[in-house]
MIMARPA-556851 format. One record per residue (C-alpha): chain; residue in one letter; x, y negated, z. Coordinates in Angstrom, 3 decimals. Example, Ala and Ser with C-alpha at 12.3 -4.5 7.8 and 13.67 -1.06 7.14 Angstrom:
 chaine residu        X        Y        Z
      A      a   12.300    4.500    7.800
      A      s   13.670    1.060    7.140
This chain:
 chaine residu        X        Y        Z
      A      x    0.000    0.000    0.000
      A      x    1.503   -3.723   -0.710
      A      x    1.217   -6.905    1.333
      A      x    1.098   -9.511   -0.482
      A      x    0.497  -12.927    0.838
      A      x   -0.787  -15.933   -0.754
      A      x   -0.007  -19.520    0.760
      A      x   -0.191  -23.202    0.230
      A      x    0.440  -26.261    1.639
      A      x   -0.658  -29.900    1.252
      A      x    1.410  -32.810    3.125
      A      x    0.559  -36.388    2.505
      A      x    1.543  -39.507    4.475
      A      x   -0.304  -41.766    2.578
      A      x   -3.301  -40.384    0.730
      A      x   -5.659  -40.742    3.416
      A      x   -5.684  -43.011    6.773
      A      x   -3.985  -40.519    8.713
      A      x   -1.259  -38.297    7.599
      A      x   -2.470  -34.986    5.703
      A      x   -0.800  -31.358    6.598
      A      x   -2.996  -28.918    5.904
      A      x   -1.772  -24.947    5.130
      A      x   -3.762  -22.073    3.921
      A      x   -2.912  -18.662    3.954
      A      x   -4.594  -15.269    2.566
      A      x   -3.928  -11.499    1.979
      A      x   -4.433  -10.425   -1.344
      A      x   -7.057   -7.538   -0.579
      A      x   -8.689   -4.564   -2.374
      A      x  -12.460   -5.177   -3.253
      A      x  -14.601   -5.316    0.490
      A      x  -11.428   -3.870    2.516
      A      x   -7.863   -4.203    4.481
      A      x   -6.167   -2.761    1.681
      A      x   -3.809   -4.573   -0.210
      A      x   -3.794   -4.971   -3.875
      A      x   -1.222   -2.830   -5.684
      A      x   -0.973   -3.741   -9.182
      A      x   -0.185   -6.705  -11.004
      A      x    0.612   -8.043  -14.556
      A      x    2.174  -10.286  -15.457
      A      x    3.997  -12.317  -18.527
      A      x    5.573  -15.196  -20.294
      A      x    4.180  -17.209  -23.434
      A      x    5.176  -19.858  -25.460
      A      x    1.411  -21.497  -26.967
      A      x    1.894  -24.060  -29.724
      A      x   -0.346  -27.106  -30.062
      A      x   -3.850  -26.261  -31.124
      A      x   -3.295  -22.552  -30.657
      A      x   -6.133  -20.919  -28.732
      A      x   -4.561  -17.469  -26.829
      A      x   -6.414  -15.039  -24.540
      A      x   -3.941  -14.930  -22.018
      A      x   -5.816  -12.166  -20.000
      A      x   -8.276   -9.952  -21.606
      A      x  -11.621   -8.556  -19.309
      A      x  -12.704   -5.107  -19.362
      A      x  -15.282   -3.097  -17.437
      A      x  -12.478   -1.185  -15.766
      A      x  -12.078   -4.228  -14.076
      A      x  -14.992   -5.820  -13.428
      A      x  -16.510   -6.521   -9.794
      A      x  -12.574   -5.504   -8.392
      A      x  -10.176   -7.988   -6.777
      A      x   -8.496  -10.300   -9.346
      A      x   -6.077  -12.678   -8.581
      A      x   -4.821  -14.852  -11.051
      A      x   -1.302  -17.182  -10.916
      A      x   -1.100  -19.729  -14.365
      A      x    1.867  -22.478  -14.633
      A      x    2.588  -24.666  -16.909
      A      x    6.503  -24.583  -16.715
      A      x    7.159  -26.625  -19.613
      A      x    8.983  -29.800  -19.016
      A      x    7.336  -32.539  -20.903
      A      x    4.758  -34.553  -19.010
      A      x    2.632  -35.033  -22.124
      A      x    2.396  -31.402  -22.842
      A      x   -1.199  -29.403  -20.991
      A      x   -2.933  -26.998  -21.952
      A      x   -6.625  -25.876  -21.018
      A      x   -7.661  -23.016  -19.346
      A      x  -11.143  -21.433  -19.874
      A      x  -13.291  -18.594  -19.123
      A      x  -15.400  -17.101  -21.376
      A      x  -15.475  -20.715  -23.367
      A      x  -16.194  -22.545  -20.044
      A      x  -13.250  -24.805  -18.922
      A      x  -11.814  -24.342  -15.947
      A      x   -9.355  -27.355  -16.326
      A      x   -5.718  -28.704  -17.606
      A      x   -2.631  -27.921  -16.571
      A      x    0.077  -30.605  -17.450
      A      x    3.542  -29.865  -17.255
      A      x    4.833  -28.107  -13.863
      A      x    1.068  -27.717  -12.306
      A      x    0.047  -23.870  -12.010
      A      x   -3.082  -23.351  -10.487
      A      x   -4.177  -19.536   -8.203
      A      x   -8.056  -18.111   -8.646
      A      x  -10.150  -15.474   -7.817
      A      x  -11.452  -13.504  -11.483
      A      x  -14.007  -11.188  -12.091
      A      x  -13.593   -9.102  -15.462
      A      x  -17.668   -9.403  -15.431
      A      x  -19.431   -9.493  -18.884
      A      x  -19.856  -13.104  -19.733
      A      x  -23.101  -12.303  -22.030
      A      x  -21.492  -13.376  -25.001
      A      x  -20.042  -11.540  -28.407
      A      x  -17.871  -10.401  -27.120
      A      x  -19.385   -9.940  -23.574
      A      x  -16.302  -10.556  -21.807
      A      x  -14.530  -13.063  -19.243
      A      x  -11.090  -13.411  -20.809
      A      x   -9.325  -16.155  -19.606
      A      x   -8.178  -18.099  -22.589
      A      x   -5.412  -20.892  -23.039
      A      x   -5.511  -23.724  -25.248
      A      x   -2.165  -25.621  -25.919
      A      x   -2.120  -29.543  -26.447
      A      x    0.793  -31.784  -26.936
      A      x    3.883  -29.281  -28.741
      A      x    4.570  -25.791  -26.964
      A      x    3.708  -24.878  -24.006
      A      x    5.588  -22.468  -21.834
      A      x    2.845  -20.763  -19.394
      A      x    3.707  -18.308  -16.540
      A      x    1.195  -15.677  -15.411
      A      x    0.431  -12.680  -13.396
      A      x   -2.645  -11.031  -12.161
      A      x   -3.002   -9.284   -8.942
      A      x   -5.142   -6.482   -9.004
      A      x   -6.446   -3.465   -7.472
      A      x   -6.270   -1.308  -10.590
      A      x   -8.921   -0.290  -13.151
      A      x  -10.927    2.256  -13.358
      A      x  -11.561    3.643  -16.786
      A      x  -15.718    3.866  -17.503
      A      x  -14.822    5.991  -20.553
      A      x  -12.617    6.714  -22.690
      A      x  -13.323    4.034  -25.075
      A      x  -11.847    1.836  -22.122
């Protein structure tokens, strides 16, 4: 079984009237248990401008499991983003050095197809994104899966 730990923390002296410090931690669990999740993907791609990628592709093997999705943006250029959607509902940008961490369920989206990839959209020249998924493995339906 893995541990794996997620964390962040916020510090600001001057965004609000008093100074901000605020942490948040959080085991990365199997689906309704203390189990930890013990699988992950995970990759590297370079998106051009205007390209449209499915960075992480749904299936039913996964759906209603534990997902855990890290994205970054680890290109340098401050005018480069890109947009990240789920089954063509954005999500929001990432501009150069943000990365964002979100629960996913591989649920059908009700479209053709009915999926909930996670797509990328790249604005502004290439775009080097970072990525993994957590996950607490899939279960094949059939053999079609």
């Amino acid at each position: 079984m893995a541990t794996t730990t997620a964390q962040i923390t916020l510090n600001s002296g001057d965004l609000l009237s008093d100074t901000l410090s605020l942490t948040a931690k959080s085991s990365l669990w199997k689906a309704g248990s203390t189990t930890g999740l013990d699988q992950v993907r995970m990759g590297k791609n370079k998106i051009a401008t205007g390209t449209s990628f499915d960075l992480l592709d749904a299936t039913t093997a996964g759906e209603d499991k534990a997902n855990k999705v890290y994205i970054a943006n680890k290109s340098k250029d401050e005018t480069l983003y890109v947009i990240v959607s789920i089954y063509n509902k954005v999500i929001g940008r990432l501009y150069a050095g943000d990365w964002m961490f979100i629960p996913w369920n591989q649920g059908l989206g009700g479209g053709t197809p009915a999926k909930d990839d996670i797509e990328i959209q790249a604005y502004g020249g290439i775009n080097t994104i970072e990525w993994a998924c957590f996950h607490e493995g899939e279960t094949l339906g059939t053999s079609a899966d």
